[in-house]
C-alpha positions in Angstrom: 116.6 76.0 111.0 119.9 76.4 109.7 120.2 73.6 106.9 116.3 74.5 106.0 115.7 78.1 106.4 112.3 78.3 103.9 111.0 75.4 105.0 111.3 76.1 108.9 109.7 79.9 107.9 106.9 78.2 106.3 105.5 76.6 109.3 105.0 79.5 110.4 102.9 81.2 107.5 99.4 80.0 107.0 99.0 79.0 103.5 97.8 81.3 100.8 99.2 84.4 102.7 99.9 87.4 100.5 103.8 87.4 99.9 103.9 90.9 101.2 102.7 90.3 104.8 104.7 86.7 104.8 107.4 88.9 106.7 104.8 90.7 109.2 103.2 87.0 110.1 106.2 85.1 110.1 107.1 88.1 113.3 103.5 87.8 115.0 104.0 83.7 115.1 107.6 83.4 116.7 106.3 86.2 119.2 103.9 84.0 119.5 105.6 80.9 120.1 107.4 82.6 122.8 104.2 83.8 124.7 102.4 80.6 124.8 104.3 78.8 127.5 104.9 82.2 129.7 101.2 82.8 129.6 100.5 79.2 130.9 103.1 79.8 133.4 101.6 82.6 134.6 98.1 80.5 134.1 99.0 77.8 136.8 101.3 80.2 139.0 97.8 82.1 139.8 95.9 79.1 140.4 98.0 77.7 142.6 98.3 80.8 144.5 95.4 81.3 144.7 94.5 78.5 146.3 97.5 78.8 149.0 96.0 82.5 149.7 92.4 81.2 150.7 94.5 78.3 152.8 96.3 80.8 154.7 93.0 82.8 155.7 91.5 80.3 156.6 93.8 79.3 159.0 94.0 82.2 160.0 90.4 82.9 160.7 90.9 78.9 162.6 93.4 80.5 164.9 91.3 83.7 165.7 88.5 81.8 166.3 90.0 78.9 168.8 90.4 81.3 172.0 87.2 83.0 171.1 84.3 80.5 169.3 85.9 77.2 169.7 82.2 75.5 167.9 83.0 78.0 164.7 86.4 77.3 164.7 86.0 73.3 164.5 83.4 74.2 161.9 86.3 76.0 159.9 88.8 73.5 160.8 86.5 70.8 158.9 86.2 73.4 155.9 90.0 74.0 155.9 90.6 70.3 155.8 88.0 70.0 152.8 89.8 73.1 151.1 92.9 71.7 151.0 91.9 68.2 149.5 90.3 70.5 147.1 93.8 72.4 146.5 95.5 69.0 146.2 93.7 67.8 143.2 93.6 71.2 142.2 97.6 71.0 142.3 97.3 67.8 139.9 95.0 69.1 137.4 97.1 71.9 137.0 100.2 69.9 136.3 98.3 68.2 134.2 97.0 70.5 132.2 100.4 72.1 132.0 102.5 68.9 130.8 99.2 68.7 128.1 99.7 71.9 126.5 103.2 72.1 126.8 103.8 68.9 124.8 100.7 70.2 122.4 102.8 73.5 122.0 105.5 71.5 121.4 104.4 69.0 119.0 103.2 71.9 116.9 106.3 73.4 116.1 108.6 70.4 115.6 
């Protein structure tokens, strides 16, 4: 960026701008930049926590239930067992969706 100012900048311009909004876009696609990765933090922290909230209810429910419908609660044992296979590949998906973009956002701008 420092030996190559111009031609750093003009990754960032899409070509055939008009020279006077060259500054304006050149500010919208750093900020830019910067948001992508936060947002797909953000992305996979609400997945995932999602997924440990309905984990935790429904535990939850499973130790309501024991000491009062002990049939429902093996019923909601089986569907907490089958939740949280579901959160476990859920859990890889999301880290591999997240290494995916990252090194696409990445790869972009280098």
């Amino acid at each position: 960026m420092r030996n190559y100012t111009t031609r750093s900048l003009a990754h960032l311009v899409p070509e055939g701008s008009p020279t006077p909004l060259i500054p304006v876009l050149i500010i919208i696609e750093t900020i830019s930049l910067f948001i992508r990765p936060i947002a797909l933090g953000v992305r996979l922290t609400a997945n995932l926590t999602a997924g440990h909230l309905l984990i935790q209810l429904i535990a939850t429910a499973v130790f309501v239930l024991i000491s009062t419908i002990p049939a429902v609660a093996f019923l909601t044992i089986i569907v907490f067992v089958l939740i949280t296979f579901l959160e476990i590949a859920v859990a890889i998906i999301q880290a591999y969706v997240f290494i995916l973009l990252l090194s696409l956002y990445l790869q972009e701008n280098v």
